[in-house]
C-alpha positions in Angstrom: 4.3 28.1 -34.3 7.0 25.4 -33.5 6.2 21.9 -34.8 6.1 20.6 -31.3 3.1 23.1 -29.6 1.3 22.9 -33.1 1.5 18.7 -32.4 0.3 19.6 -29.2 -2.3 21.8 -30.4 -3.6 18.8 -32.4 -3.4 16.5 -29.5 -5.5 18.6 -27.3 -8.2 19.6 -29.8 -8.2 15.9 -30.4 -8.8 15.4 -26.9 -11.5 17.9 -26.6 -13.2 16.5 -29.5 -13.3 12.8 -28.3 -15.1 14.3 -25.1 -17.1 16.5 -26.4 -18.3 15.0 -29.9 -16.4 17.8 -31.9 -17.6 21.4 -30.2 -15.3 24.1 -30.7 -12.2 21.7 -29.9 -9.4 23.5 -31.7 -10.2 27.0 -30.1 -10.3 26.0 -27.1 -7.2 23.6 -27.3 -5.4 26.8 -29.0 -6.6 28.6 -25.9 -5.5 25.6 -24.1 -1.8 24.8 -25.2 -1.4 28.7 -24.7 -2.2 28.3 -20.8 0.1 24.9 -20.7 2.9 27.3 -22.7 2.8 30.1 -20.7 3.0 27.9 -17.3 6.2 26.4 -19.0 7.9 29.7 -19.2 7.0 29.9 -22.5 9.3 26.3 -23.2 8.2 23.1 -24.7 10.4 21.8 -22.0 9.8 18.3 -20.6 7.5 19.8 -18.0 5.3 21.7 -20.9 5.1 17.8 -22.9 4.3 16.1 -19.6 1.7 18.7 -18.7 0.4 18.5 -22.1 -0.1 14.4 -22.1 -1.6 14.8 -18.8 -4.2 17.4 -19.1 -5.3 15.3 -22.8 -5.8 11.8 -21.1 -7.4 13.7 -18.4 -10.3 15.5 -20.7 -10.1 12.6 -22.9 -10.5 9.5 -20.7 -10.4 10.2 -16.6 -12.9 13.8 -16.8 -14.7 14.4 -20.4 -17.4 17.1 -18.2 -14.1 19.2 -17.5 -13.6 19.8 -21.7 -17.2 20.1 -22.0 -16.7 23.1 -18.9 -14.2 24.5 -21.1 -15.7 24.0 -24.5 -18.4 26.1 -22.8 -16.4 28.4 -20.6 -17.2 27.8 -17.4 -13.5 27.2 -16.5 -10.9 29.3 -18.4 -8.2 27.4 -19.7 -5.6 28.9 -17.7 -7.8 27.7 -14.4 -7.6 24.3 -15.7 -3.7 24.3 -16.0 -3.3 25.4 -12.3 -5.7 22.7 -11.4 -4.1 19.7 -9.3 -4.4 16.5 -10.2 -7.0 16.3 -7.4 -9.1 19.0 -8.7 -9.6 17.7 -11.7 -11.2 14.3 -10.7 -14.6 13.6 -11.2 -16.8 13.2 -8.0 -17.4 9.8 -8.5 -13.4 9.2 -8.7 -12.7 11.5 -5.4 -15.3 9.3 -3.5 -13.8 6.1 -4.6 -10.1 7.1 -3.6 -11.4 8.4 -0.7 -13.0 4.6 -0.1 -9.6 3.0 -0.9 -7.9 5.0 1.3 -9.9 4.2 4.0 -9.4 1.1 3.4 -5.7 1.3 3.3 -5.6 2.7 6.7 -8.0 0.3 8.6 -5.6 -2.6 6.8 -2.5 -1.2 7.8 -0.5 -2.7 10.9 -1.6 -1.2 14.4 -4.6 0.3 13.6 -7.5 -0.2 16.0 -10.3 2.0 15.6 -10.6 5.6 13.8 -10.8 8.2 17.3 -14.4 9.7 16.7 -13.0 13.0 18.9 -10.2 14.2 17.5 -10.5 12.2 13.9 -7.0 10.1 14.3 -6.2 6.7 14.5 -6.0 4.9 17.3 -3.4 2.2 17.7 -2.8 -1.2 20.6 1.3 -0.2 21.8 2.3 2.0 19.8 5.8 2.1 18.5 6.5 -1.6 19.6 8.1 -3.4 16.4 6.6 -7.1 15.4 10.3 -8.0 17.1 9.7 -6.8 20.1 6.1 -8.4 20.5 7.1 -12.2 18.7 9.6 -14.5 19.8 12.2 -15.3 16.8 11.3 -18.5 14.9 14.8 -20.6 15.1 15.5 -24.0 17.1 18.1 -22.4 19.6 15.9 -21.1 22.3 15.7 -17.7 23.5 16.5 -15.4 20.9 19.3 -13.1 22.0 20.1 -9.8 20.6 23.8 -9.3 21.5 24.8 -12.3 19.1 27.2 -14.4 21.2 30.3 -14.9 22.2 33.0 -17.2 20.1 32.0 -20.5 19.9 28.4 -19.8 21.0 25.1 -20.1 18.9 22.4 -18.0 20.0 19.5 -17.3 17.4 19.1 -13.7 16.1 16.2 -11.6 16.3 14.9 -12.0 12.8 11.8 -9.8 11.4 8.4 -12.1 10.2 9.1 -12.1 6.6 6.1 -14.6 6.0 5.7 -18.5 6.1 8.1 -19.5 3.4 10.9 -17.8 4.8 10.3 -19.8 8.3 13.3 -21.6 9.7 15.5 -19.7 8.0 18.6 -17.0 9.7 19.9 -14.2 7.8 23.7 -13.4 7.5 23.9 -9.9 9.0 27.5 -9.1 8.5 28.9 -8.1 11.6 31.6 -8.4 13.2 
């Protein structure tokens, strides 16, 4: 075995054994690595290292039941490695992205109320920009979006950047 999959051998058993206090860790991470290898193409290609690194921190830090499942065979190492990222999450860690993503989307910009019917968002003029709605910021009156003629100063339409940018035009380069 080449020095890189028996390194990785050694980093998933190791893995295994910090979540499972030391059962059976290097057959199943021999079984393991195996899985990860022959999803590779059999190459310890960039894609086989990164897959390895993420499947370790995964049983070793972010879902210690899923090496304990495969310590114990109730999922077969090759069902792990075809697992998504999503899959492999601990129901506690699903709920709480689920939560921030909620949360995300009743913070964004627009966003009324959650439609109860047909389970979208609802949003207050839709497709209007914040231009569109505000009047620009700057002291020479209406804005105006065709920029002037020579010799004329006519304030730009400028998008709200936030309060410490107030008063201030942007060069847009124009003709």
């Amino acid at each position: 075995m080449p020095d890189i999959r028996q390194k990785s051998v050694d980093f998933l058993s190791d893995s295994i054994a910090a979540a499972t206090g030391g059962q059976a860790a290097d057959s199943a991470a021999q079984q393991l690595e195996q899985a990860i290898y022959d999803k590779a193409g059999q190459s310890t290609s960039n894609d086989y290292r990164g897959e390895v690194r993420s499947i370790g921190l995964t049983l070793k830090k972010d879902n210690p039941q899923l090496a304990q499942d495969v310590v114990q065979g109730r999922i077969a190492p090759t069902d792990l490695v075809n697992m998504s990222q999503e899959e492999m999450k601990t129901e506690k860690q699903a709920q709480e992205d689920a939560e921030l993503r909620q949360q995300n989307l009743d913070a964004s910009v627009g966003v009324d109320e959650l439609d109860p019917q047909y389970g979208t968002m609802a949003t207050s003029q839709q497709g209007r920009s914040r231009m569109q709605e505000e009047a620009t910021y700057g002291e020479a009156g209406e804005a105006s979006y065709d920029g002037g003629g020579e010799g004329e100063f006519k304030a730009r339409a400028q998008p709200k950047v936030g309060e410490a940018m107030r008063g201030i035009e942007f060069e847009t380069g124009g003709l």
